[in-house]
Short mmCIF file of the C-alpha atoms (twelve columns), coordinates in Angstrom:
data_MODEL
# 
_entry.id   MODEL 
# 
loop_
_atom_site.group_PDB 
_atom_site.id 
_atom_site.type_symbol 
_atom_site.label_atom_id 
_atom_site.label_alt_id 
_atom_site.label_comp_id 
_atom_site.label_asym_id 
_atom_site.label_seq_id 
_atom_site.Cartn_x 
_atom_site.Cartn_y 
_atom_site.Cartn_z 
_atom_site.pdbx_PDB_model_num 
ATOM 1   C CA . UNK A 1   -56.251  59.232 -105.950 1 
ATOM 2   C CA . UNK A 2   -58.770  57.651 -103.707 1 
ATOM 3   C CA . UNK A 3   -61.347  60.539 -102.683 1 
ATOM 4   C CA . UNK A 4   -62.957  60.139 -99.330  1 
ATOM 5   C CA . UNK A 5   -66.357  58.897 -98.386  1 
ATOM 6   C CA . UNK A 6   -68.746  61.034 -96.373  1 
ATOM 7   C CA . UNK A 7   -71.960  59.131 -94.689  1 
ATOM 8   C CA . UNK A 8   -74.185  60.226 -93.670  1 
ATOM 9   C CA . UNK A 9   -75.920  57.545 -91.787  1 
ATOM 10  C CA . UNK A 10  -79.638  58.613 -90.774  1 
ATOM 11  C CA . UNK A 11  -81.132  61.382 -92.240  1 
ATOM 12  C CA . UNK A 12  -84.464  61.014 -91.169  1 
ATOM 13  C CA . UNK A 13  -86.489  63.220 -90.728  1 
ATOM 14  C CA . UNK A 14  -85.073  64.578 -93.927  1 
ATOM 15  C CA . UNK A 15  -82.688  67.825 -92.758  1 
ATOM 16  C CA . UNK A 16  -79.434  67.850 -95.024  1 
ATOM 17  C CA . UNK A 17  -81.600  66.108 -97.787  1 
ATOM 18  C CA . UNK A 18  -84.203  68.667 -98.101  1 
ATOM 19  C CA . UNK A 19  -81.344  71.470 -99.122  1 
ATOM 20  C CA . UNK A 20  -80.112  72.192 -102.503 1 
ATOM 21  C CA . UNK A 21  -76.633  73.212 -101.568 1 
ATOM 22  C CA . UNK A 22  -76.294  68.912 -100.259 1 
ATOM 23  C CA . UNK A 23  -75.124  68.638 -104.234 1 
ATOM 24  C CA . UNK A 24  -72.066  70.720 -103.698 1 
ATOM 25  C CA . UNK A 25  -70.494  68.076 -101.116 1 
ATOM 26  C CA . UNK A 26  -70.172  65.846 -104.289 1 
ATOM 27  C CA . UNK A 27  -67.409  67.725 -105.707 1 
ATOM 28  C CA . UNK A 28  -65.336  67.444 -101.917 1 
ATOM 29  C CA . UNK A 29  -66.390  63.724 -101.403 1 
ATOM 30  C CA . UNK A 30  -68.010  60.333 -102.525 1 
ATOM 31  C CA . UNK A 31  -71.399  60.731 -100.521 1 
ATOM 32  C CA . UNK A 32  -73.422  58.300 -99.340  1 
ATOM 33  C CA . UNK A 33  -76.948  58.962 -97.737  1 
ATOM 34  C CA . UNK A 34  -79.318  57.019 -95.981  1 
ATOM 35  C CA . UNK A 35  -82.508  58.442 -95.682  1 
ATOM 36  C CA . UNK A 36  -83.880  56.107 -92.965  1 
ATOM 37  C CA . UNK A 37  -82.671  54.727 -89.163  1 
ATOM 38  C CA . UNK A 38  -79.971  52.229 -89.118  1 
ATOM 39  C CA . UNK A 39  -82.165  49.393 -86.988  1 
ATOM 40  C CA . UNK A 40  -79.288  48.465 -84.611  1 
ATOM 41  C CA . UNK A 41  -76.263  49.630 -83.583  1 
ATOM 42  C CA . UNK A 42  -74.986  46.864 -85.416  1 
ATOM 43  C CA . UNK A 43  -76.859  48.212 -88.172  1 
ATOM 44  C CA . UNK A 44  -75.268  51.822 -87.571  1 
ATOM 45  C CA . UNK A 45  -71.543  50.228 -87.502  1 
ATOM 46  C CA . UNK A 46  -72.156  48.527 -91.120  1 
ATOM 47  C CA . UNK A 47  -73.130  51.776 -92.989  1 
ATOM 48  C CA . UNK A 48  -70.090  53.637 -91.248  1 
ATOM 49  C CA . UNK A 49  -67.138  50.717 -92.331  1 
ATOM 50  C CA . UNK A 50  -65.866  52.997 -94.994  1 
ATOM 51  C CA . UNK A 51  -66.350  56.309 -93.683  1 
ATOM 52  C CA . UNK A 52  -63.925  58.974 -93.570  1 
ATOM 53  C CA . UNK A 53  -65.710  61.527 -92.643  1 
ATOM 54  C CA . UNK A 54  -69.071  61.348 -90.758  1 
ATOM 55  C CA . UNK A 55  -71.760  63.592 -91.366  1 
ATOM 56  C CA . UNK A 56  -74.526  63.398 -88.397  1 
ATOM 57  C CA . UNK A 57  -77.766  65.348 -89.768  1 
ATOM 58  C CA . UNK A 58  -79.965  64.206 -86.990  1 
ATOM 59  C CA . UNK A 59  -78.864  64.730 -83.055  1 
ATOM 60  C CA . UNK A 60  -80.970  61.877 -82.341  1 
ATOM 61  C CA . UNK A 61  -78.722  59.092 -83.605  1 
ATOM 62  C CA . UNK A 62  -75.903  59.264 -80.761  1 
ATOM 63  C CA . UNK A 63  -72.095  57.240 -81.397  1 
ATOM 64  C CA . UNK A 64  -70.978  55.975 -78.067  1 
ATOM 65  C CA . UNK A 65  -67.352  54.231 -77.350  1 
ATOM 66  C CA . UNK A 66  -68.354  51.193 -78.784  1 
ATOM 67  C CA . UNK A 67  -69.524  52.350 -82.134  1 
ATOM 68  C CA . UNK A 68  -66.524  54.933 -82.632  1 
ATOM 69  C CA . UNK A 69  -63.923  51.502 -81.474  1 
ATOM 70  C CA . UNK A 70  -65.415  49.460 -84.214  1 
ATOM 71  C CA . UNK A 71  -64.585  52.004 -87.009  1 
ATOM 72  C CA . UNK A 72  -61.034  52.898 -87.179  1 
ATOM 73  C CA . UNK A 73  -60.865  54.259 -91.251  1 
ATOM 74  C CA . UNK A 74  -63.164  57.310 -89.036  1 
ATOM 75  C CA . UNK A 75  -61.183  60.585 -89.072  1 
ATOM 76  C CA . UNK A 76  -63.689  63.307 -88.797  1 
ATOM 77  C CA . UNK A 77  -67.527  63.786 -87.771  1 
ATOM 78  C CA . UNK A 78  -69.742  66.568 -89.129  1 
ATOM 79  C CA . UNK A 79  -72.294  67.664 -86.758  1 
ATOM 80  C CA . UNK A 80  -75.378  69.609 -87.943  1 
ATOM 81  C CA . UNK A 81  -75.688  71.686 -85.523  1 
ATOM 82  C CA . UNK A 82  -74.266  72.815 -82.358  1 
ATOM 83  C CA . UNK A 83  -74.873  70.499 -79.961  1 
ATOM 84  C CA . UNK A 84  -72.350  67.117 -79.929  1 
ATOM 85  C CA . UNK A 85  -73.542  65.345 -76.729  1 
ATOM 86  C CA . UNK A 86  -74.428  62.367 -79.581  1 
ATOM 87  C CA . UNK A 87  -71.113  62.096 -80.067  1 
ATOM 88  C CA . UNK A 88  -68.463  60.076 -76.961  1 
ATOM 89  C CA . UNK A 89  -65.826  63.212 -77.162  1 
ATOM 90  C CA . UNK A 90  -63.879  60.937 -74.771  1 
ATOM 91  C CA . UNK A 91  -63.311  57.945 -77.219  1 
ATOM 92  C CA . UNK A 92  -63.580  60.336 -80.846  1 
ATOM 93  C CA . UNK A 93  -60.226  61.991 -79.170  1 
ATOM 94  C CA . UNK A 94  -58.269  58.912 -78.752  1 
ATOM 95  C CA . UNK A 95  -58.903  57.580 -81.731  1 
ATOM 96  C CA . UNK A 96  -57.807  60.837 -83.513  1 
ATOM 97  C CA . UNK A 97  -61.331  61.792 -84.416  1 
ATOM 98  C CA . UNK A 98  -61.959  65.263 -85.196  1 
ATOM 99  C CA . UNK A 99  -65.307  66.890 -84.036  1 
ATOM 100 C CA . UNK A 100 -66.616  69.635 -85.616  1 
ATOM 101 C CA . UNK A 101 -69.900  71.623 -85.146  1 
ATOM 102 C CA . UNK A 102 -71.755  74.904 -86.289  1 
ATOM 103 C CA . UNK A 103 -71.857  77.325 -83.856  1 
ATOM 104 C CA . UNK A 104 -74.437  80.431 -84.202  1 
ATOM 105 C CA . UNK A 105 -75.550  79.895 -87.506  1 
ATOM 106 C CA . UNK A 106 -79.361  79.429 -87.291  1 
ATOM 107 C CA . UNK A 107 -79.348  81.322 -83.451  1 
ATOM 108 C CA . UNK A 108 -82.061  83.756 -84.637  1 
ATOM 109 C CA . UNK A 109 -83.933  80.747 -86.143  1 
ATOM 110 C CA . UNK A 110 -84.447  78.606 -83.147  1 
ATOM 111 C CA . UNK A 111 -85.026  81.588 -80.960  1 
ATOM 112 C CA . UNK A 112 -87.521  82.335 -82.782  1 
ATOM 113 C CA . UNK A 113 -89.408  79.007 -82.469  1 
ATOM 114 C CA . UNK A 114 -88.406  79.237 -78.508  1 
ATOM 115 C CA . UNK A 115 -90.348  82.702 -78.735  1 
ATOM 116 C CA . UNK A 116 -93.274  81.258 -80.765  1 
ATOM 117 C CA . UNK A 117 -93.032  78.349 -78.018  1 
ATOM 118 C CA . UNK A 118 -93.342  80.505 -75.315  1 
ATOM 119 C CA . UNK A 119 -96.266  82.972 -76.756  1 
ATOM 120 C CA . UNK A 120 -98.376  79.271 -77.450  1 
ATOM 121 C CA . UNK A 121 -97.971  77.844 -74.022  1 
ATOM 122 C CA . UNK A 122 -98.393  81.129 -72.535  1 
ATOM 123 C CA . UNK A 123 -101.392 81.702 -74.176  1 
ATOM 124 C CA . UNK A 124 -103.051 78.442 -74.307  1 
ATOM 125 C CA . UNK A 125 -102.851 78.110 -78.229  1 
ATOM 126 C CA . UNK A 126 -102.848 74.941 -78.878  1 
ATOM 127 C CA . UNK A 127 -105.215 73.943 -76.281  1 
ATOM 128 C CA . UNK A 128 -107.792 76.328 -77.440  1 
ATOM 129 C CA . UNK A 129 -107.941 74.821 -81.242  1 
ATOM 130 C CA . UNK A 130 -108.552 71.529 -79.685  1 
ATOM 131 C CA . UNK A 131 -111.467 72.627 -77.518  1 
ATOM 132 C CA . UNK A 132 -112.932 74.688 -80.689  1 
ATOM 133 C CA . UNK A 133 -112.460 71.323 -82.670  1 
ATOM 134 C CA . UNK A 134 -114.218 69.879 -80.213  1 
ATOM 135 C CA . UNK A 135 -117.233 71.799 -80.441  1 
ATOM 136 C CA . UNK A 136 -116.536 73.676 -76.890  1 
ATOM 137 C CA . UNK A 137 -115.442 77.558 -76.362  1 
ATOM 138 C CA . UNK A 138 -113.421 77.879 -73.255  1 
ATOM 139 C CA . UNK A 139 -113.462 80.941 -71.170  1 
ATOM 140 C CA . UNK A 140 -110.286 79.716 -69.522  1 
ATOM 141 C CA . UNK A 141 -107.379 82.945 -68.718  1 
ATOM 142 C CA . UNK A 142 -104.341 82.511 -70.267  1 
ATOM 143 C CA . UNK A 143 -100.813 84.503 -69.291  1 
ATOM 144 C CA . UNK A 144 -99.638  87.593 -70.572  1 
ATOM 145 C CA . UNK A 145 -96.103  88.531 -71.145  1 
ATOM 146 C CA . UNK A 146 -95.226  92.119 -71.451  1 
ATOM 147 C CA . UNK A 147 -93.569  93.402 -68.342  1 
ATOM 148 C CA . UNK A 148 -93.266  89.649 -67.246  1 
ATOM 149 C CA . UNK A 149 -89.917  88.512 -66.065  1 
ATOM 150 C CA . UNK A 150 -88.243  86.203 -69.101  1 
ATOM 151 C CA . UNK A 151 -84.918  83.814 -67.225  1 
ATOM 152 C CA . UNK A 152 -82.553  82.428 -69.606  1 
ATOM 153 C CA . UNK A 153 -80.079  79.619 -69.145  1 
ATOM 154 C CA . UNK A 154 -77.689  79.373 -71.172  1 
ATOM 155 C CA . UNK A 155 -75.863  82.545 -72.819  1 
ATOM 156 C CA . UNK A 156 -74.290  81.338 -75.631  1 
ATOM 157 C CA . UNK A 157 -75.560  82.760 -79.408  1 
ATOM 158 C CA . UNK A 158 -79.371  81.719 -79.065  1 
ATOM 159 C CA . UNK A 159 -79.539  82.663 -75.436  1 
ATOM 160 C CA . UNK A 160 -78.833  86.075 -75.976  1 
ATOM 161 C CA . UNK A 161 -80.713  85.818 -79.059  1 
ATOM 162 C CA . UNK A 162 -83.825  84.807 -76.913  1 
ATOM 163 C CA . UNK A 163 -83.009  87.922 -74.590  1 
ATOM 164 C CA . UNK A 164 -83.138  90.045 -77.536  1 
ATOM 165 C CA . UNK A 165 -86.673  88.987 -78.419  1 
ATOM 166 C CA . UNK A 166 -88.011  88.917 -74.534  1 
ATOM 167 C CA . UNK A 167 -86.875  92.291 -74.749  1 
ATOM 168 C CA . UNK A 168 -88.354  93.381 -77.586  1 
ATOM 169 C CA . UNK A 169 -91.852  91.585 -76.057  1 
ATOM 170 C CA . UNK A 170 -91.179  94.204 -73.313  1 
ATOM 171 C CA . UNK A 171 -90.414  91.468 -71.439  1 
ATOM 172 C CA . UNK A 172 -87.426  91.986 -67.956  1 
ATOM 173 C CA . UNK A 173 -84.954  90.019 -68.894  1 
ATOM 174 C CA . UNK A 174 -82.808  87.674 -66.393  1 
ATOM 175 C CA . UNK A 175 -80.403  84.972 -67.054  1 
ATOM 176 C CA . UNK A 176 -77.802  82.186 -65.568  1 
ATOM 177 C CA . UNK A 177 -74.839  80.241 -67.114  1 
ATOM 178 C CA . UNK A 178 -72.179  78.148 -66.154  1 
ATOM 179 C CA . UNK A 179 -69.745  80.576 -68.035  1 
ATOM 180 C CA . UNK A 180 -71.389  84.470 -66.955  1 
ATOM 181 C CA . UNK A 181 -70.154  87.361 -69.614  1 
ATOM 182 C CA . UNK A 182 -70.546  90.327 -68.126  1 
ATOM 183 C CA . UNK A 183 -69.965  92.358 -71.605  1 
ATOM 184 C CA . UNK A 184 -72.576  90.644 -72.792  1 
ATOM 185 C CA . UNK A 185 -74.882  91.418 -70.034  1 
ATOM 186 C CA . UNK A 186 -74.158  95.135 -70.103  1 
ATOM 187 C CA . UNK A 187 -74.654  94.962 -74.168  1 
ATOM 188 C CA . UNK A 188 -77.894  93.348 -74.211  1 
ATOM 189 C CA . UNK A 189 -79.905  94.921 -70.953  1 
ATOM 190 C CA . UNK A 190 -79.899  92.385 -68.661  1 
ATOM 191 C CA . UNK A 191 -78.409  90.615 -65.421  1 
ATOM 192 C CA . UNK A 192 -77.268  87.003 -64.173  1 
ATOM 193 C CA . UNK A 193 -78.896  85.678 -61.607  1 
ATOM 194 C CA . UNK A 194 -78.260  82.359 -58.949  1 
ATOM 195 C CA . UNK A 195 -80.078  79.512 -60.505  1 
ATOM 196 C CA . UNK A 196 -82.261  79.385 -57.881  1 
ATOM 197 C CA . UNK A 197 -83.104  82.900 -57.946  1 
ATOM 198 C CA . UNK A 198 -83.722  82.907 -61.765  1 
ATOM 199 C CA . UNK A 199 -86.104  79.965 -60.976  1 
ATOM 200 C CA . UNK A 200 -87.715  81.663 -58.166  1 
ATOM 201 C CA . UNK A 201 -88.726  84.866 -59.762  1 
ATOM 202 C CA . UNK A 202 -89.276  84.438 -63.394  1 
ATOM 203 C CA . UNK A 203 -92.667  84.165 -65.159  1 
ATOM 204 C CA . UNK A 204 -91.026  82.438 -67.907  1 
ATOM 205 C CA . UNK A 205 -88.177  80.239 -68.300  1 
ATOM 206 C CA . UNK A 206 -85.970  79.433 -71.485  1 
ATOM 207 C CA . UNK A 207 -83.703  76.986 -71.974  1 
ATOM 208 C CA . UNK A 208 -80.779  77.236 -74.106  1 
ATOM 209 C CA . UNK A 209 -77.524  75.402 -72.541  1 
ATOM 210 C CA . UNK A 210 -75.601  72.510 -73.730  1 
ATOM 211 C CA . UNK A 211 -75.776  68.789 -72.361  1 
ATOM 212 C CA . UNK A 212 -72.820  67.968 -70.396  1 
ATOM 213 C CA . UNK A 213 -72.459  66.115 -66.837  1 
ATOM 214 C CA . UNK A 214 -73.094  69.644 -65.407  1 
ATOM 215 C CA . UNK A 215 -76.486  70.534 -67.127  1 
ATOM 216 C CA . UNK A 216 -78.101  66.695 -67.043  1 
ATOM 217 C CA . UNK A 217 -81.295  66.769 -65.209  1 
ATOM 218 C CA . UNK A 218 -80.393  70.625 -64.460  1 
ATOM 219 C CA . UNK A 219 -83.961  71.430 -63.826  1 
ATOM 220 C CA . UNK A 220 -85.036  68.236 -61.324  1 
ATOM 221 C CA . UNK A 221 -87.902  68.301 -59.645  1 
ATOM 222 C CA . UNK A 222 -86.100  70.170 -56.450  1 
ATOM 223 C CA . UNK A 223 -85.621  73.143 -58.926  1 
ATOM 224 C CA . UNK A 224 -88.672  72.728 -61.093  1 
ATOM 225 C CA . UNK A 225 -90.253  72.841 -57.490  1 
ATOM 226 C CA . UNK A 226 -89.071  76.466 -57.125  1 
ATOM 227 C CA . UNK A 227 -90.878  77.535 -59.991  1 
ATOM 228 C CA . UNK A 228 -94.086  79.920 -59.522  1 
ATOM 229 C CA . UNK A 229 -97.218  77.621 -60.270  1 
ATOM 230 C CA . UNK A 230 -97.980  80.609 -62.741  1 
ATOM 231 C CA . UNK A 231 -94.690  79.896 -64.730  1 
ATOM 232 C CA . UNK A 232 -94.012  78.722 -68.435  1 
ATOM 233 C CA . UNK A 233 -91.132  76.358 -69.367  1 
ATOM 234 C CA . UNK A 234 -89.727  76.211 -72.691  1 
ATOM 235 C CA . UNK A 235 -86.552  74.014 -73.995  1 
ATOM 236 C CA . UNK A 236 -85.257  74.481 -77.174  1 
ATOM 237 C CA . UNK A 237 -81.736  72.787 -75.572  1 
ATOM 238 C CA . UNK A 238 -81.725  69.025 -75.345  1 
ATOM 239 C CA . UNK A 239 -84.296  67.601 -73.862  1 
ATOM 240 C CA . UNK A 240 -81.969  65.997 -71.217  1 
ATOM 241 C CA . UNK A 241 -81.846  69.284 -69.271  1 
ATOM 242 C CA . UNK A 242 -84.701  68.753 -67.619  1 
ATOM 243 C CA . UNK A 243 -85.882  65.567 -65.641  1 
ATOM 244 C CA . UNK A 244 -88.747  65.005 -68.266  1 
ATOM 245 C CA . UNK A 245 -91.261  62.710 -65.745  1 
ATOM 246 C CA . UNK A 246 -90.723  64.961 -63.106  1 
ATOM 247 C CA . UNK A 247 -91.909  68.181 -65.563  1 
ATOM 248 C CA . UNK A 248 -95.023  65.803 -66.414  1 
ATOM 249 C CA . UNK A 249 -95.873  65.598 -62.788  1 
ATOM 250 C CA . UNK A 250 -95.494  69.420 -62.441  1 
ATOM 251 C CA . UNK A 251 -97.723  70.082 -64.742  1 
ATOM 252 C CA . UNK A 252 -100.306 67.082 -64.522  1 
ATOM 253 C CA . UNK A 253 -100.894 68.662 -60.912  1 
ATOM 254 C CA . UNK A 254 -100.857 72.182 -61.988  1 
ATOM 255 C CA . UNK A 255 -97.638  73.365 -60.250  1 
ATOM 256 C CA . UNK A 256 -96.322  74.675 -63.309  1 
ATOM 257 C CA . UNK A 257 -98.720  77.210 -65.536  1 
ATOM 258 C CA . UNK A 258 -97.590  75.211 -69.319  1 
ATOM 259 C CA . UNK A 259 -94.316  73.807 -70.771  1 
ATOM 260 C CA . UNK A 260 -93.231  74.446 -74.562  1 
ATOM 261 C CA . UNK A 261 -90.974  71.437 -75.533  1 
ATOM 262 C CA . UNK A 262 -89.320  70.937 -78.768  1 
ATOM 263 C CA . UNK A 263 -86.590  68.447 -77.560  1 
ATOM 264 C CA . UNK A 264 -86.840  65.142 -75.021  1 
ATOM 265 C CA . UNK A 265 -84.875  62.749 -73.582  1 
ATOM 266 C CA . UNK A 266 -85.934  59.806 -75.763  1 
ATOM 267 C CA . UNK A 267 -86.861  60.556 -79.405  1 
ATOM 268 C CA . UNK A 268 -89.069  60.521 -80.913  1 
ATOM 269 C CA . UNK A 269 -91.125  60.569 -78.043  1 
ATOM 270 C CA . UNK A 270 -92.782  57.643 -77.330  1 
ATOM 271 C CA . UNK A 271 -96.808  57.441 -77.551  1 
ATOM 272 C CA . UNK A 272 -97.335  56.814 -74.223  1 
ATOM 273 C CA . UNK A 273 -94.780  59.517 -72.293  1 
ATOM 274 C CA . UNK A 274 -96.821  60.891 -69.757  1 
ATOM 275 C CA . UNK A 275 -96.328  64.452 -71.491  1 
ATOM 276 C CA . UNK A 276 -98.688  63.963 -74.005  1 
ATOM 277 C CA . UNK A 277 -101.290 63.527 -71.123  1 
ATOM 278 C CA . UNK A 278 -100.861 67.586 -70.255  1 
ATOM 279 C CA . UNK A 279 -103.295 70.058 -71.781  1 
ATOM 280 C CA . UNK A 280 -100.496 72.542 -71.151  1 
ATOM 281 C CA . UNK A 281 -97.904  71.520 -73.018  1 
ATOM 282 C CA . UNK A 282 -97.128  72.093 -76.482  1 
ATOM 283 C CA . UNK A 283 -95.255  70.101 -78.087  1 
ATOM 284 C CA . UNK A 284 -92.915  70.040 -81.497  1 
ATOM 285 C CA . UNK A 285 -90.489  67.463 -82.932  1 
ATOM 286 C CA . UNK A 286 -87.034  68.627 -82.147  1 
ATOM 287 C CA . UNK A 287 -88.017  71.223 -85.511  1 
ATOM 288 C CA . UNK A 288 -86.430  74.543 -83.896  1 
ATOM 289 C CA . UNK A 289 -84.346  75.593 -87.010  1 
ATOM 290 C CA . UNK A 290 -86.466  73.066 -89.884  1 
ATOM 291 C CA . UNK A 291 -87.181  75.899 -91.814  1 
ATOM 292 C CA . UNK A 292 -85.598  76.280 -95.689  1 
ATOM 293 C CA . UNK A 293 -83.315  78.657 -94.359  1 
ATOM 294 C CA . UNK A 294 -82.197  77.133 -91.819  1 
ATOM 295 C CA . UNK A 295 -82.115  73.766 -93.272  1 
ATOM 296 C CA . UNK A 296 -79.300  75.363 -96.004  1 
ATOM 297 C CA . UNK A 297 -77.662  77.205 -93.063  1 
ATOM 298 C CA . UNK A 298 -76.552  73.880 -91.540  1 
ATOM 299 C CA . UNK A 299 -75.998  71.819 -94.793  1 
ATOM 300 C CA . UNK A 300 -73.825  75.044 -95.615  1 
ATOM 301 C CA . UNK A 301 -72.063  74.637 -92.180  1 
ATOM 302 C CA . UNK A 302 -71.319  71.560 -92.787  1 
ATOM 303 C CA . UNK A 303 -69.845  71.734 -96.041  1 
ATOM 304 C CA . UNK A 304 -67.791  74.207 -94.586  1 
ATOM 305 C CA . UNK A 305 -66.837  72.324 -92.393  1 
ATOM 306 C CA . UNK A 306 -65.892  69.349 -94.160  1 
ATOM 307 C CA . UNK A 307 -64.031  71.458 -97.330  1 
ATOM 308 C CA . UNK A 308 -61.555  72.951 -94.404  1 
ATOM 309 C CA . UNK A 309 -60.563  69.714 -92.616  1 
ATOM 310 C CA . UNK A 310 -59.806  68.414 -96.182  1 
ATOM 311 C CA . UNK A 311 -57.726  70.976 -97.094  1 
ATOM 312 C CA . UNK A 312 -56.274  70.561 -93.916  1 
ATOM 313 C CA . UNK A 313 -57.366  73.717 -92.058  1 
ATOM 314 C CA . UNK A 314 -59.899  72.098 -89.192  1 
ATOM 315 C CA . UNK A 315 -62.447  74.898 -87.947  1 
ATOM 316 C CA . UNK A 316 -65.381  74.516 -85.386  1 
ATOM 317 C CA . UNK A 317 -63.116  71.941 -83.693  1 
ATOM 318 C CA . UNK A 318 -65.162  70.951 -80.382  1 
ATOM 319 C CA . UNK A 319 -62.112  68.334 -79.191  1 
ATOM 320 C CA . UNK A 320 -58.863  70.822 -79.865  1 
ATOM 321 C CA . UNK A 321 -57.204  67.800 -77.591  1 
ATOM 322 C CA . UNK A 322 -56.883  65.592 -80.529  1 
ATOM 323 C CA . UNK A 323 -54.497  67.349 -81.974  1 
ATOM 324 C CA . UNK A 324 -52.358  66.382 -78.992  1 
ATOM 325 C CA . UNK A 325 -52.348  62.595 -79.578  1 
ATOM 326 C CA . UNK A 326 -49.671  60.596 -80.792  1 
ATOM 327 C CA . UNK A 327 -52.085  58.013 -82.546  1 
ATOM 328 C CA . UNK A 328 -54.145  61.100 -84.015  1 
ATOM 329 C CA . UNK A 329 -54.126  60.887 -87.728  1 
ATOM 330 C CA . UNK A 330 -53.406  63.444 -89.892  1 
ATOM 331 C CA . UNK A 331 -56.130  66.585 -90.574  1 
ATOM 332 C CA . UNK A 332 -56.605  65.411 -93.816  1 
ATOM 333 C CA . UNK A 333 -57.945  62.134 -95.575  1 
# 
């Protein structure tokens, strides 16, 4: 019996790669893993001809209709993570694709680099080290947090994990969502808030919703505008969320305190963006949950993943639609 291919197309910087548990897909699969960027699409499209089963390690390489049309042996994609906006839902459900993802897995983990985000930028960290490099010692103030107002968008698992830790900062915590739970509000301390409210009274903004039509460019510079000038700005999201040249110009003319960014619209980020002009910002490379841990977490996911829509048991399905068509193949290879 033929066994089924798994690619894994780009897995650069090394995520899936770095874990020991990658090994264990071998015994599900023939795997075959590039470790650098497919040049061109065309490029992208010639390393996926025999794939089965799609295993996207890195957000960062996206499969719009065109790429999904020209391979039609496709019958599932693995994403690392939790976030699919990579992937054209639309066009992976007509063609029978199956979508899964990881949700919650490594929630504590990125929350925790949203925190340690939010504590640098607040604090003027990384700015600091430069001027000491430098040979100066600033007596510039930085911002303090406790008994600062923290607003969260988004509410899924990290959200609430990031209202956990402003919490436990001593921080009042706020928050806003397309999809409000009160039960989780009353389990977790705090209250939803108008958008425009949230952005209005919090020292400190976090964001942790997905990219869809709704949430592109959520935070324009209308909204960023409503922002106090003494504010910080993290996203841990997608970097999408936010109108990215319109944050630079916030903060280039000091309308916005600092900005922690692990995520942008194009990436990596190119050496000229304007946002590496800011002495406010700090900056990481989409690394929220590239720790060991959380590194196996979402190989581990993924396995999971992969082993259940073989044995014909799909879980984590973000397109439960496909199911539906008449052209969609069946859930296993």
């Amino acid at each position: 019996m033929t066994r089924p291919v798994v690619v894994i197309p780009a897995d650069f910087p090394p995520l899936v790669s770095r874990s020991p548990l990658l090994p264990a897909l071998d015994q599900l699969a023939e795997v075959r893993l590039y470790l650098d960027r497919p040049e061109s699409p065309d490029a992208r499209i010639q390393r996926l001809q025999d794939a089965d089963i799609l295993l996207n390690s890195r957000g960062s390489l996206s499969f719009p209709e065109h790429i999904l049309q020209a391979l039609p042996r496709l019958k599932m994609i693995a994403v690392c993570g939790i976030g699919y906006d990579s992937i054209h839902l639309p066009t992976a459900t007509r063609q029978g694709i199956v979508v899964c993802n990881i949700p919650g897995r490594t929630a504590p983990i990125v929350a925790e680099h949203a925190l340690a985000l939010l504590l640098a930028a607040a604090r003027r960290t990384a700015w600091m080290t430069a001027e000491l490099r430098h040979g100066r010692w600033p007596g510039d103030l930085s911002l303090s947090l406790t008994g600062r107002q923290l607003g969260v968008i988004g509410t899924g698992n990290i959200g609430c994990e990031m209202l956990r830790l402003g919490r436990a900062l001593g921080m009042q915590t706020v928050a806003w969502s397309l999809h409000p739970d009160p039960a989780k509000a009353e389990r977790l301390s705090f209250k939803y808030l108008s958008l425009e409210e949230l952005l209005r009274t919090s020292d400190a903004v976090s964001l942790h919703t997905r990219l869809s039509d709704q949430t592109r460019h959520l935070l324009n510079a209308d909204r960023l505008a409503l922002m106090k000038p003494t504010a910080v700005l993290v996203n841990t999201a997608r970097g999408a969320v936010v109108d990215t040249l319109a944050l630079a110009d916030a903060l280039q003319n000091r309308r916005l305190f600092a900005a922690g960014l692990d995520v942008y619209e194009q990436e990596p980020l190119p050496a000229t963006h304007p946002l590496l002009a800011c002495d406010q910002v700090v900056l990481t490379p989409h690394s929220a949950d590239m720790t060991q841990a959380g590194i196996d977490l979402l190989t581990q996911g993924c396995i999971d993943n992969i082993a259940a829509f073989l044995n014909g048991q799909p879980q984590n399905v973000v397109n439960p639609d496909v199911f539906s068509f008449p052209q969609a193949p069946p859930h296993t290879v």
